[in-house]
N, C-alpha and C positions, 0 to 999 in steps of 0.2 A: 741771284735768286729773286730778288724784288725786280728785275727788270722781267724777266720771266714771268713773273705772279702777275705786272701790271697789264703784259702782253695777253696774258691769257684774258685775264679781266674785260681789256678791250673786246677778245672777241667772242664773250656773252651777248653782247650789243645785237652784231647779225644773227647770231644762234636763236636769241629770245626773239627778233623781228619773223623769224622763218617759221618759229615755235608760233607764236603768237597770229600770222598770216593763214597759217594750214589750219590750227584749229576754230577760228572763223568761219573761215569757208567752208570748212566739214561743215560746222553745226547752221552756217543759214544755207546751205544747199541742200544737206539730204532731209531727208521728208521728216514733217512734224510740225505741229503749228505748238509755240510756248503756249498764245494764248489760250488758245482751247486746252492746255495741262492746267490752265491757272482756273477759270470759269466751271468746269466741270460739265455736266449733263447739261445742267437751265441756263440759256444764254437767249441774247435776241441780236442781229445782224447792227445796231447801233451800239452795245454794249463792246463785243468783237473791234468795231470799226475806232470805238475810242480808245481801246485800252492798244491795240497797234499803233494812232498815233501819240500817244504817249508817251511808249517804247520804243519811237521812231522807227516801228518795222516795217512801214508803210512807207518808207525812203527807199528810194532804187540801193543795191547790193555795195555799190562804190562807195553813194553817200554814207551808208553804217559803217564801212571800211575805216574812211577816212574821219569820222566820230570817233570811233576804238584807239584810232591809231592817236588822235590828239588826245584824248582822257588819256591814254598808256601812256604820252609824252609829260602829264602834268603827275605821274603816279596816281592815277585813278584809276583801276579794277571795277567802277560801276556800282550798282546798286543791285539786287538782288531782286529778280522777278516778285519772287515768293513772299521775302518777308520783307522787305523794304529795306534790309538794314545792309550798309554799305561793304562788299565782298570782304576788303583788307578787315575789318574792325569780325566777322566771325572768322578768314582765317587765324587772325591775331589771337582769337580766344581758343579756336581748337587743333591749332598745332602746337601749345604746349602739351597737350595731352599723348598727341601722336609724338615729343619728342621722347615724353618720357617713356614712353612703349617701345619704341627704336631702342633707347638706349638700353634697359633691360634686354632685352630680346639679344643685342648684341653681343652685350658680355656674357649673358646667359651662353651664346652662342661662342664666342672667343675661350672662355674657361672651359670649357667639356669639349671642347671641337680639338684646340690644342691639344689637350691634356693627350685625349682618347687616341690622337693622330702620333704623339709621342711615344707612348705605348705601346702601337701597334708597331712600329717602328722598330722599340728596343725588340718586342719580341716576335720579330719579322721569323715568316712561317710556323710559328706555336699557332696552339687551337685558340690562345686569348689573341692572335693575330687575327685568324680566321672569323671569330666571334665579333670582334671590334670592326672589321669593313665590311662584313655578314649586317651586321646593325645600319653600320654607316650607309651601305645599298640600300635598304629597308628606310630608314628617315628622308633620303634623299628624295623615294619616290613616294612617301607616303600624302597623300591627297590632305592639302589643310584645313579645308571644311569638315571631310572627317575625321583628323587627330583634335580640330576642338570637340567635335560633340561628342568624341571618345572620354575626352578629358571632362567635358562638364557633364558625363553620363557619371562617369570613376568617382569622380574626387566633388560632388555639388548633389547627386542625384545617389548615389550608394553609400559613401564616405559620411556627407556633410561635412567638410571641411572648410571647403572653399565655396564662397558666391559662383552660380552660375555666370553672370554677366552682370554688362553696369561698371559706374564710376562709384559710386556709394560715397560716401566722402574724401575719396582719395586714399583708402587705407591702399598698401600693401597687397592685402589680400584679395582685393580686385584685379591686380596686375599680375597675379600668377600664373593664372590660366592662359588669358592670351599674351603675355611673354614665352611662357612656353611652347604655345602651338608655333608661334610666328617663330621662335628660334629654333625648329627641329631641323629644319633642311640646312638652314647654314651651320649647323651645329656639324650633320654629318657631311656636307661639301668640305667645312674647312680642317675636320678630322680626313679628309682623305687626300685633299692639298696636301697636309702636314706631312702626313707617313709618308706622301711621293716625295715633299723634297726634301725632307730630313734623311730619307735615303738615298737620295740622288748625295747629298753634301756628304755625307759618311765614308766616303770611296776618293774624297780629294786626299789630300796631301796633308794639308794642315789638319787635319782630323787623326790620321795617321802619327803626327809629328804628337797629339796631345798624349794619346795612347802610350806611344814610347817614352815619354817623362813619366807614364806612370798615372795619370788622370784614369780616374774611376768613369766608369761607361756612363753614368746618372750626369756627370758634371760634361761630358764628351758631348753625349744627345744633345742637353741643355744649354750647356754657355756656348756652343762650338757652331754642333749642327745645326740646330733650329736658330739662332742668332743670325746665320749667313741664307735660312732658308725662308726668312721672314716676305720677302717682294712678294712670291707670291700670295702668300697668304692676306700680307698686307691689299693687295687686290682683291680679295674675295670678302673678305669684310668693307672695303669703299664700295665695289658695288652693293653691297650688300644691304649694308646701312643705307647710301643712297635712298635707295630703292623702299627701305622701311618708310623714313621720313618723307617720301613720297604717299605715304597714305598706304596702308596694308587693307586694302578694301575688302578681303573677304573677313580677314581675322577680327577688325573694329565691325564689322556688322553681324557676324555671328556670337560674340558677346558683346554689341551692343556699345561698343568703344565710343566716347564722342571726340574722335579724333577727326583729321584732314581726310583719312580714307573712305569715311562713314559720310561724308559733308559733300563730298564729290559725289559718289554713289548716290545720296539723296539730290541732289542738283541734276544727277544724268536722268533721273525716274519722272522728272521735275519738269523737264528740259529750259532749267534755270541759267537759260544761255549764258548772263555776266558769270553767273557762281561757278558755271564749268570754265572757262574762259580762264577765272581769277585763278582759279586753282589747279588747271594744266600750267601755267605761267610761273606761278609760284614751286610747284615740284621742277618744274624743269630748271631755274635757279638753283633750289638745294641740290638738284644730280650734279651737276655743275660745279658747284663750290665743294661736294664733297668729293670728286673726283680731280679738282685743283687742290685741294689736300690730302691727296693722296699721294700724288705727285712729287708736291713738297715733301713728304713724308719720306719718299721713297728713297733723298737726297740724305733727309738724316740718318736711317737706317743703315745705309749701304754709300761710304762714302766714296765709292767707285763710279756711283751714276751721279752725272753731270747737267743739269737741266738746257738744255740751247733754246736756240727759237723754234726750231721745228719740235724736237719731238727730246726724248730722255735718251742717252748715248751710252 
């Protein structure tokens, strides 16, 4: 396994160089001057001409290339059009907020996804069948931007329970809303992973073999089925998560999150070339690792899958 992990490891290297190469040349090819996002309306043709060589954007496209690419060699992300301050040092401060977001959302999403997908499962064909993937259809395609402003209509604007938006000091009760919104879809993807393979596994052998000792059908589902039907689901929660800790950009801007998602978003409006730059580099690491722990994971789970060089067997 560690020679595996190393492998893998190494080949971040070329994946970040190709991550890193593409989104370059997107952002100085296609159209948009940073400076004129930075100057506003009032500007005069000397002010423009300095603050490009400053930023060295007045270097032919190779020269900026090969600048990028040595800062990236010394772990330098650059500075920030905007505010000055050095990319790493605000991702550093607003990806713990998006961790803690990810992680709620997740479990939020793993506890009621399982559970519901169990359920459905035990009582495959009943109307609480029908009801439960009747839902699960419904979260799946339900639009994010409008399950939060539903939520912060419900429960901030009729209720008063919960803050509309905002970090406020960190209570809790900031993080309910949008843990919520962000966890509906994989709540109901991973409740309907469950029910397919908790019934797929139901119909082997050793499922059969518990039944005839006598195993109650609650310990059958639980220790048996869903135990051996974990892979996938285990997959829909890596990408899942991945994909949070990559920045949930509508969820952190419609309440207001000052997460990694929120900081991209304000860099793309911005066109705060290093900050976008830092922060497609940085997410495409975390998909990375968490989808190499996934992997690993899938080995402790299931000690039938064997990790090789190429691919899991």
């Amino acid at each position: 396994m560690l020679a595996y992990t190393f492998r893998r490891i190494l080949w971040f290297v070329p994946i970040l160089l190709g991550v890193a190469t593409v989104t370059f040349l997107l952002l100085h090819v296609l159209p948009g001057d940073p400076v004129l996002s930075m100057v506003g309306e009032r500007y005069d043709a000397e002010t423009l001409a300095r603050l490009r060589a400053e930023m060295h954007l007045d270097a032919p496209l190779y020269e900026r290339y090969a600048r990028y690419l040595a800062d990236l060699a010394r772990f330098d992300l650059g500075t920030s059009y905007v505010t000055g301050v050095p990319v790493w040092e605000s991702i550093r401060g607003r990806f713990p907020h998006t961790l803690r977001l990810a992680a709620a959302a997740m479990a939020i999403a793993v506890v009621f996804g399982v559970t519901i997908g169990v359920l459905a499962a035990w009582r495959r064909g009943s109307a609480l069948d029908y009801m439960l993937v009747g839902g699960a259809v419904v979260g799946v395609s339900m639009p994010v931007f409008w399950l939060g402003v539903l939520l912060i209509y419900v429960f901030s604007m009729r209720l008063g329970i919960l803050p509309p938006s905002g970090f406020g000091n960190g209570s809790i009760a900031y993080l309910v809303l949008p843990a919520l919104t962000l966890a509906m879809a994989s709540t109901a993807y991973i409740a309907r992973i469950t029910r397919s393979s908790v019934l797929d596994e139901i119909h082997e052998t050793y499922v059969k073999a518990a039944r005839a000792k006598g195993a109650g059908e609650s310990r059958v589902l639980v220790r048996h089925a869903l135990r051996n039907a974990l892979l996938p689901i285990i997959t829909v929660v890596g990408v899942d998560f991945g994909s949070y800790l990559s920045g949930a950009v509508l969820t952190e801007s419609i309440f207001a999150w000052p997460g990694l998602g929120r900081f991209t978003l304000d860099a793309i409006m911005k066109r705060d070339l290093p900050a976008i730059q830092g922060a497609v580099l940085f997410m495409a690491i975390l998909f990375m690792a968490v989808n190499l722990l996934v992997d690993l994971l899938y080995a402790r789970v299931d000690p039938r899958v064997k990790l090789s060089r190429g691919a899991q067997t």
